[in-house]
Backbone as JSON, one array per atom type, in Angstrom:
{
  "sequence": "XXXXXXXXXXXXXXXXXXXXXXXXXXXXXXXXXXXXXXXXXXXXXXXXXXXXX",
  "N": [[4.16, -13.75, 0.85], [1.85, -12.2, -0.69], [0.31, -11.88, -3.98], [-1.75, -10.34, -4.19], [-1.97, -8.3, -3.19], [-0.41, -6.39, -4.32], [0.99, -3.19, -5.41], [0.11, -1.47, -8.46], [1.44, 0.89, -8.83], [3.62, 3.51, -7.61], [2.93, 5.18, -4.58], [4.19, 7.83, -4.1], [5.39, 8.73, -6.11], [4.53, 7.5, -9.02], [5.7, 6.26, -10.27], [5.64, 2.69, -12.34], [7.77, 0.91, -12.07], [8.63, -1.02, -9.17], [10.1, -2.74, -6.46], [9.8, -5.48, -4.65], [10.44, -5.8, -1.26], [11.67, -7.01, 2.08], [9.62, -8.51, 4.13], [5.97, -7.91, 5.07], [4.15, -7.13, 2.23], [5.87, -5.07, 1.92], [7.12, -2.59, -0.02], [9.6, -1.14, -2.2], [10.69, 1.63, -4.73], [12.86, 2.48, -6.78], [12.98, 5.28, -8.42], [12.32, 6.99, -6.95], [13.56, 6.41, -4.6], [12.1, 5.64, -2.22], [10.35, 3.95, 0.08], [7.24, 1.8, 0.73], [4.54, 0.24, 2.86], [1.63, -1.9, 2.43], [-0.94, -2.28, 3.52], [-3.83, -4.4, 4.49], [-7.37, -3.21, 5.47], [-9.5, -4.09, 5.84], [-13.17, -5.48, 5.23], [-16.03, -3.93, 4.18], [-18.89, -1.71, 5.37], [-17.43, 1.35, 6.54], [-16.73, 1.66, 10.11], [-19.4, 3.78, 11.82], [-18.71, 7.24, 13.35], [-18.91, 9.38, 16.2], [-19.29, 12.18, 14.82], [-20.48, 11.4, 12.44], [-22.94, 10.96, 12.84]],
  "CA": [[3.67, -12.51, 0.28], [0.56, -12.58, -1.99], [0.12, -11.02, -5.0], [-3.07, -9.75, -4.24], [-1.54, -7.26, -2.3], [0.5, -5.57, -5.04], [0.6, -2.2, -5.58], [0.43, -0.77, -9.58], [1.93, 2.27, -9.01], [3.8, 4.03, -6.36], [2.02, 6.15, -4.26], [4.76, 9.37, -4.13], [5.83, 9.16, -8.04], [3.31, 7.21, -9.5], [6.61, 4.99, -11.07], [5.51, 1.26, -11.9], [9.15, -0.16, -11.57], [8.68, -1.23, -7.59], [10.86, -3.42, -6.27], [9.51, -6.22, -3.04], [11.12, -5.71, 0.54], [11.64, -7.9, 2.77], [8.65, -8.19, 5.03], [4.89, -8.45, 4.61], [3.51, -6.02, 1.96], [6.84, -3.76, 1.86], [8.06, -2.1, -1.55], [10.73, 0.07, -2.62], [10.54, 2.36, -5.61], [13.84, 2.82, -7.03], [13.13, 6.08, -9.26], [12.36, 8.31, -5.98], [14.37, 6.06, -3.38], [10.9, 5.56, -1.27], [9.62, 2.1, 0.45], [6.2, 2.23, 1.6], [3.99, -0.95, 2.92], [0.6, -1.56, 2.5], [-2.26, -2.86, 4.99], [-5.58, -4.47, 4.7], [-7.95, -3.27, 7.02], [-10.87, -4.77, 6.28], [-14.14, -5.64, 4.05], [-17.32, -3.66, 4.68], [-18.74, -0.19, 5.57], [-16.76, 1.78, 7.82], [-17.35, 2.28, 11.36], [-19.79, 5.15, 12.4], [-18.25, 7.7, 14.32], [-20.27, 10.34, 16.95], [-19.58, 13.33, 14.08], [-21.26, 11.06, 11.33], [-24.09, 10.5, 13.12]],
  "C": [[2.63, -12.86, -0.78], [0.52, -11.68, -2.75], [-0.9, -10.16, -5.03], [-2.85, -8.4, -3.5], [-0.42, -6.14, -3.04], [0.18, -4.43, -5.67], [0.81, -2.29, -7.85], [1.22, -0.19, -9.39], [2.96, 2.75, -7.73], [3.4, 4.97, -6.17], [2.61, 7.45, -4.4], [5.13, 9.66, -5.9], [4.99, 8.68, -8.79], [4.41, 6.36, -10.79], [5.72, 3.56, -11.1], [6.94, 0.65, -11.97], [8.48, -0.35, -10.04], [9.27, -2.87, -7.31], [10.16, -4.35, -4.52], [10.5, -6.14, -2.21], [11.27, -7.15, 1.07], [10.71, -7.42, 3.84], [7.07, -8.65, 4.65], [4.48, -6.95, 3.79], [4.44, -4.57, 1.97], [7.22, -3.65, 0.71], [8.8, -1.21, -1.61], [10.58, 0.24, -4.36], [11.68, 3.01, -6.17], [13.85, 4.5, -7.71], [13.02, 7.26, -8.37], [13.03, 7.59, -4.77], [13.06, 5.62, -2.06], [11.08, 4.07, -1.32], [8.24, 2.88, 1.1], [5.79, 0.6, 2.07], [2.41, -0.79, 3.02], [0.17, -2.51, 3.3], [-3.27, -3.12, 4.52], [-6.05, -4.33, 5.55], [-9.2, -3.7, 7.11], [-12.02, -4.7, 5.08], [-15.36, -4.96, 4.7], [-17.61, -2.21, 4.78], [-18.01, 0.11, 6.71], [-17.48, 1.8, 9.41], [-17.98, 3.58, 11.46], [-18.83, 5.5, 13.41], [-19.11, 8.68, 14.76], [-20.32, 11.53, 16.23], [-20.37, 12.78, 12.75], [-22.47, 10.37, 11.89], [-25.46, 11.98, 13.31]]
}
């Protein structure tokens, strides 16, 4: 697990207690009972799509 990947906050309460999962990038948030996980998807501009063109 890398640190670089750690949330501040949680995204539904906006608690910083968060507690690491087991997994890649999974947390649990004891103060609302939530886990979420986060994802990198990538460096750069987005993909065009055929309505932003």
């Amino acid at each position: 697990m890398s640190e670089r990947a750690a949330p501040f906050y949680c995204p539904y309460c906006g608690e910083e207690k968060l507690e690491p999962l087991e997994g890649h990038g999974a947390w649990f948030c004891p103060d609302c009972a939530r886990s979420f996980q986060l994802t990198f998807l990538g460096v750069g501009p987005a993909h065009e799509t055929k309505e932003s063109r």
